[in-house]
MDAnalysis code that builds the backbone (N, CA, C; Angstrom):
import MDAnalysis as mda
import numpy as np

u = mda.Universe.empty(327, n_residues=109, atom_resindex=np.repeat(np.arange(109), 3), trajectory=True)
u.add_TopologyAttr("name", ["N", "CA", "C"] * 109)
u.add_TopologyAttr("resid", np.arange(1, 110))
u.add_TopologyAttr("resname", ["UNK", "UNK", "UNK", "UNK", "UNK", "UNK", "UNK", "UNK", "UNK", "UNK", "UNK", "UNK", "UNK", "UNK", "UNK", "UNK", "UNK", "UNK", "UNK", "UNK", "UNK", "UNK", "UNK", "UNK", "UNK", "UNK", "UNK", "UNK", "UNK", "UNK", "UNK", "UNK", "UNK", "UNK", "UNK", "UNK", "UNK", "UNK", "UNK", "UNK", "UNK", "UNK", "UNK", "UNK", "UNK", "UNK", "UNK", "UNK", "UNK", "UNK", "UNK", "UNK", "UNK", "UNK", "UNK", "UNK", "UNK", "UNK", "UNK", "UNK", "UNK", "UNK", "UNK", "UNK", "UNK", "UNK", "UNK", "UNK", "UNK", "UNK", "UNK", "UNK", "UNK", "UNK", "UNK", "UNK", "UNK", "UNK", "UNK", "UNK", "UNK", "UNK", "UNK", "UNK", "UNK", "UNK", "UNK", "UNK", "UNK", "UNK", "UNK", "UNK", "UNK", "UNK", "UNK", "UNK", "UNK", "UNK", "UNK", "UNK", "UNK", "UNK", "UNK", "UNK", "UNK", "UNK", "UNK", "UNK", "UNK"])
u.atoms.positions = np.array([
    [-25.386, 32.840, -9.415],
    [-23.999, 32.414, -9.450],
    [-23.803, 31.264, -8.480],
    [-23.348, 30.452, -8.786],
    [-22.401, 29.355, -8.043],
    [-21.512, 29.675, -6.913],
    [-21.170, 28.986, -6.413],
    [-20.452, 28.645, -5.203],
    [-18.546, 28.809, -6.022],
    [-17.918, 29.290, -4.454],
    [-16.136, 29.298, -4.905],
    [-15.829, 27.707, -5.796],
    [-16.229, 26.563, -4.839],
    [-15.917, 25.707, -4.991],
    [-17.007, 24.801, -5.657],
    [-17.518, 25.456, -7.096],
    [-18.177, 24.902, -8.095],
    [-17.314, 24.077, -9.285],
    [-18.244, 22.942, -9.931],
    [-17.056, 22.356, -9.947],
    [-16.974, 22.797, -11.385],
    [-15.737, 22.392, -12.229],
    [-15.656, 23.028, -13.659],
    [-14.739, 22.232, -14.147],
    [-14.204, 21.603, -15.696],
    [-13.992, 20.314, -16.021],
    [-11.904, 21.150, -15.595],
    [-11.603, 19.498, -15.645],
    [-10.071, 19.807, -15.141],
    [-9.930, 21.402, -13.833],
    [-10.468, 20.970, -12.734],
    [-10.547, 21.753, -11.457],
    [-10.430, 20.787, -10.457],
    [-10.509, 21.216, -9.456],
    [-10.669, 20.256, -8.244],
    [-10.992, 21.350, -6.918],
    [-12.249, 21.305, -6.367],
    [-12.352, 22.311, -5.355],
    [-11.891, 23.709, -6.120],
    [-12.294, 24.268, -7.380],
    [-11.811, 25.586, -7.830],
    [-10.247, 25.476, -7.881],
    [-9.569, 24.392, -7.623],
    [-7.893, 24.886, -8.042],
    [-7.526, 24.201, -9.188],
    [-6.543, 24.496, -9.946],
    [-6.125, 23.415, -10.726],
    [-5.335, 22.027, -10.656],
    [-5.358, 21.728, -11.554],
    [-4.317, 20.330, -10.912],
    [-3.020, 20.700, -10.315],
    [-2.507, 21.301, -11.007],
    [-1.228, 22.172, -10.620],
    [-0.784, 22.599, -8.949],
    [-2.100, 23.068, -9.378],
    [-2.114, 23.755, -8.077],
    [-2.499, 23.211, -6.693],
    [-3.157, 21.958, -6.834],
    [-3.561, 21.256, -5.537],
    [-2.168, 19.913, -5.474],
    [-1.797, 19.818, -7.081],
    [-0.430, 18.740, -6.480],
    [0.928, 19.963, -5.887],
    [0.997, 21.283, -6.114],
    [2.252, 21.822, -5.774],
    [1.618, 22.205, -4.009],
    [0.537, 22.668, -3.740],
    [0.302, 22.992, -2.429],
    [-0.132, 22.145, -1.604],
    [-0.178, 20.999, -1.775],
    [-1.166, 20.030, -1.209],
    [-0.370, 19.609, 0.275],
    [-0.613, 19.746, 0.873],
    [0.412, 19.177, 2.510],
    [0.010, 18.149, 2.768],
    [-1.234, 17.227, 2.036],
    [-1.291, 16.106, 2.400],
    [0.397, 15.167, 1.647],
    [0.262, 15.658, 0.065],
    [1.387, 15.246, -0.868],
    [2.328, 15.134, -0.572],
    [2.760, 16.468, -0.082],
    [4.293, 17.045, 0.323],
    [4.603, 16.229, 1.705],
    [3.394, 15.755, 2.829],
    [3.714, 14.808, 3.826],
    [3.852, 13.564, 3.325],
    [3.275, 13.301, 2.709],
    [3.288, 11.942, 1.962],
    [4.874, 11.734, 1.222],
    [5.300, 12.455, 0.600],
    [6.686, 12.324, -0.422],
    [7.687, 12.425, 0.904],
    [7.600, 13.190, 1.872],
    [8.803, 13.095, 3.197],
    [8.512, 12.122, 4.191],
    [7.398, 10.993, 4.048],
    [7.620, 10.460, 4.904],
    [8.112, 9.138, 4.468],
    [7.686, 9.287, 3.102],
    [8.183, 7.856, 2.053],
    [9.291, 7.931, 1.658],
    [9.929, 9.038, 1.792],
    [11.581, 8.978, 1.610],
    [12.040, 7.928, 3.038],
    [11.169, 8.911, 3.960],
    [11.967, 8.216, 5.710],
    [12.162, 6.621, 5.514],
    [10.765, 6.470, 4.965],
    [10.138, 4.705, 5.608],
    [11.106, 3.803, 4.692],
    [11.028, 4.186, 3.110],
    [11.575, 2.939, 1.839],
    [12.018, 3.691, 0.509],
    [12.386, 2.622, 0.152],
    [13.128, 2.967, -1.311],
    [12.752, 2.450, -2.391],
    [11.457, 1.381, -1.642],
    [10.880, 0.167, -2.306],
    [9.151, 0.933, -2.422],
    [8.389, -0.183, -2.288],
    [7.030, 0.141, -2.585],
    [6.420, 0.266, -0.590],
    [6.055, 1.027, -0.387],
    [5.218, 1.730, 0.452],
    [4.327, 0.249, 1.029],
    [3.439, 0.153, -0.184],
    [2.207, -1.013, 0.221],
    [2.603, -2.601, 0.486],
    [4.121, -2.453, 0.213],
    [4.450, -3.791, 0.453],
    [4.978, -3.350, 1.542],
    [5.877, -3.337, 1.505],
    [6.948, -2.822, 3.116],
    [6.338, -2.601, 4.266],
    [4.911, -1.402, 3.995],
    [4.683, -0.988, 5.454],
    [3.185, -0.721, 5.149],
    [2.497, -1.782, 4.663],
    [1.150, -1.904, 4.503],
    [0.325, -1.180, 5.745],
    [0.100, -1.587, 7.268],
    [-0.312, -0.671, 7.930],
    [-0.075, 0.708, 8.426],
    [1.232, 1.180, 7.923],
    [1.164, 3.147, 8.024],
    [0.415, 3.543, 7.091],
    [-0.364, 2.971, 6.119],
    [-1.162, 3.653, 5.156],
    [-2.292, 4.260, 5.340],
    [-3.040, 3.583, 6.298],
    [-3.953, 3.942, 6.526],
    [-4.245, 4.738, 8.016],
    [-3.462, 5.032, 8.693],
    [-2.975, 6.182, 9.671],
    [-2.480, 7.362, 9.071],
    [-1.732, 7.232, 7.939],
    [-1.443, 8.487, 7.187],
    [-2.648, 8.941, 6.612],
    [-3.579, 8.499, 5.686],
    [-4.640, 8.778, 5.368],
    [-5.559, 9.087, 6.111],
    [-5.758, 8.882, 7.349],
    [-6.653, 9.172, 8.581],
    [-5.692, 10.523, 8.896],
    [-4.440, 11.314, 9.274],
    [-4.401, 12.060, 9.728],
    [-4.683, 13.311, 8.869],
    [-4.770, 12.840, 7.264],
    [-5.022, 13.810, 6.221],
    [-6.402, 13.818, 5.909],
    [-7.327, 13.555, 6.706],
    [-8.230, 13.283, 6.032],
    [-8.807, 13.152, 4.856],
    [-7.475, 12.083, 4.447],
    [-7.989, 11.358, 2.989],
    [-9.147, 10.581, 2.978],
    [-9.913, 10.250, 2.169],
    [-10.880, 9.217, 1.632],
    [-10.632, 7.881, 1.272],
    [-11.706, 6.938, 1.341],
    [-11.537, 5.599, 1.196],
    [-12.347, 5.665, -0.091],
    [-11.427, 6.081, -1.735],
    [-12.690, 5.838, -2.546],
    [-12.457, 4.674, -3.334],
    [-12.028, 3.360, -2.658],
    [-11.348, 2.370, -3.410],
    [-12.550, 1.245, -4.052],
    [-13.614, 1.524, -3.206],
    [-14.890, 1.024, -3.445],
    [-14.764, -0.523, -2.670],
    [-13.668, -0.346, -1.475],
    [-13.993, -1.663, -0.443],
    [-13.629, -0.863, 0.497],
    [-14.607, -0.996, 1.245],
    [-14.914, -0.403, 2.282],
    [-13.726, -1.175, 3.669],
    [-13.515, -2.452, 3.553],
    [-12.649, -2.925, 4.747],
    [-11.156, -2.667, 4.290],
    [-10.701, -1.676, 3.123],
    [-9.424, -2.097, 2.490],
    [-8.700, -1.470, 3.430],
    [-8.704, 0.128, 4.265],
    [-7.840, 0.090, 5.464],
    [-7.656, -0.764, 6.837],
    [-8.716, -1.728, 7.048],
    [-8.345, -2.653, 7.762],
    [-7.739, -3.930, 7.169],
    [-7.800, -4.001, 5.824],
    [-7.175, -5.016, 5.210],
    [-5.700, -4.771, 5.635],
    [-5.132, -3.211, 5.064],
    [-4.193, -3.036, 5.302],
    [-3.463, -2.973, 6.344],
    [-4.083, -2.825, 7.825],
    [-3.633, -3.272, 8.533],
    [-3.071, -4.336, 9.515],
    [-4.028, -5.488, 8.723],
    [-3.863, -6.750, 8.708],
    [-2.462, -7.669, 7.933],
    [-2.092, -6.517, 6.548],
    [-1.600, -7.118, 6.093],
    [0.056, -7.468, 6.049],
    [0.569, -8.517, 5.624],
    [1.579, -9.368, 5.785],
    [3.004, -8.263, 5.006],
    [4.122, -7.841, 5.795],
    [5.121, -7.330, 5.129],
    [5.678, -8.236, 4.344],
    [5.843, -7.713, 2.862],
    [6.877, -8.124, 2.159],
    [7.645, -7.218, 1.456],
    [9.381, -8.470, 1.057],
    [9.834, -7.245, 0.776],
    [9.900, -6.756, -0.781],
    [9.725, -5.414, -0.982],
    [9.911, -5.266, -1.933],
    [11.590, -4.530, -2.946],
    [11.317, -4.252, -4.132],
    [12.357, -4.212, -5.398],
    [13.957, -3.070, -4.053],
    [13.102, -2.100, -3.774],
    [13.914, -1.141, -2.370],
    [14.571, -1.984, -1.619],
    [14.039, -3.005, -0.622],
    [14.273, -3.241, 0.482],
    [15.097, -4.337, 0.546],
    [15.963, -5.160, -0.587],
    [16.910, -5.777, -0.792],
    [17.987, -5.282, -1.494],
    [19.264, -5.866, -1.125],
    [20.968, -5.500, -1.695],
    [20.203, -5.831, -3.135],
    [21.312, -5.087, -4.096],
    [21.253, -4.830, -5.906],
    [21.665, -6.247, -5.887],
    [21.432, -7.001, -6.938],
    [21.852, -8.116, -7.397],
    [22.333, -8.045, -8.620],
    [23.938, -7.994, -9.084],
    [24.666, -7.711, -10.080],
    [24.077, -8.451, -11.244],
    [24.042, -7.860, -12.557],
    [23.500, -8.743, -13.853],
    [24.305, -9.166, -14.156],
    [24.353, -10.616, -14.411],
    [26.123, -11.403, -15.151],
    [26.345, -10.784, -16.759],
    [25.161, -10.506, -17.004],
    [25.225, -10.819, -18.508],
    [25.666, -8.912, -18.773],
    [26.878, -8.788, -19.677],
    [26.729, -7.528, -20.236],
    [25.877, -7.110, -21.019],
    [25.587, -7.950, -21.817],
    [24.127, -7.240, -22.971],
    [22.773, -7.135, -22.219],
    [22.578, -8.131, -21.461],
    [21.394, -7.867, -20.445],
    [21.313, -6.379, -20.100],
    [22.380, -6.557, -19.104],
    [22.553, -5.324, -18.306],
    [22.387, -3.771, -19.189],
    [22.992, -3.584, -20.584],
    [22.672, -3.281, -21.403],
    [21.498, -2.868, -21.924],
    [20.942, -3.823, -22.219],
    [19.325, -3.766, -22.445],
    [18.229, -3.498, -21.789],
    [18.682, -4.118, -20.409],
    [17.930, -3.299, -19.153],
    [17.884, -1.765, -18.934],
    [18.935, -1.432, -19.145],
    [19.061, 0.048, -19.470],
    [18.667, 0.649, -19.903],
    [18.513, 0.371, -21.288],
    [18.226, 0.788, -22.166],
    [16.480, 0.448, -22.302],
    [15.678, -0.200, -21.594],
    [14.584, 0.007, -22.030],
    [13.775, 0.343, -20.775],
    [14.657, 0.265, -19.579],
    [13.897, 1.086, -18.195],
    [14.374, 3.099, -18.156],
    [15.458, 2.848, -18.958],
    [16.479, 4.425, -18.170],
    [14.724, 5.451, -18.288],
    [14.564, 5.424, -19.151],
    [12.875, 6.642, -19.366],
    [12.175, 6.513, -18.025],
    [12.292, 5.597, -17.483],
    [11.426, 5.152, -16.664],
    [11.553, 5.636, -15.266],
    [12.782, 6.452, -15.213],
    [13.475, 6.467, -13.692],
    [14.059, 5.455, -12.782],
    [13.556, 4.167, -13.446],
    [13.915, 3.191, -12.791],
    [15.249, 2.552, -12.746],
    [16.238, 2.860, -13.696],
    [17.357, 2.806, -13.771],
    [18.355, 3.762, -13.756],
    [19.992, 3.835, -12.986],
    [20.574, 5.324, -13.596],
    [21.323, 5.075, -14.243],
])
């Protein structure tokens, strides 16, 4: 017989997907601290907390570049879609249509 943590297709460490995204405390730190920081994108805004968060979870670097957490700490804030005032659509049908082809998306309410 195999080991607890043998691997078996759709598993991860013996749990399911389910089950390592609902218990995971790396996740659940991750989703409360990205509420704190933005509203926008994470990797633009605050490119170097990324890789301090991932170091205290002992996440992995499996991006296949090895300097990409020092990239990230190197790298230049910008802002992103979050981190600026709404800019009103002039157009009613625009606005409309925007709606209508993001609302699925969450990206619109």
């Amino acid at each position: 017989m195999g080991s607890q943590l043998e691997k078996r297709p759709g598993q991860c460490h013996g749990r399911s997907p389910e089950e390592v995204y609902e218990k995971s405390a790396a996740l659940k730190g991750f989703k409360r601290e990205i509420l704190r920081k933005t509203k926008g994108c994470v990797l633009m805004e605050h490119p170097a907390w990324l890789p301090g968060w991932a170091s205290r979870y002992g996440a992995r670097n499996t991006s296949n570049r090895r300097s990409y957490p020092e990239d990230l700490r190197r790298a230049a804030v910008v802002p992103s879609h979050g981190s600026c005032p709404v800019i009103p659509e002039k157009s009613f049908l625009y606005r409309l249509a925007k709606k209508a082809a993001f609302l699925g998306m969450g990206a619109y309410g």
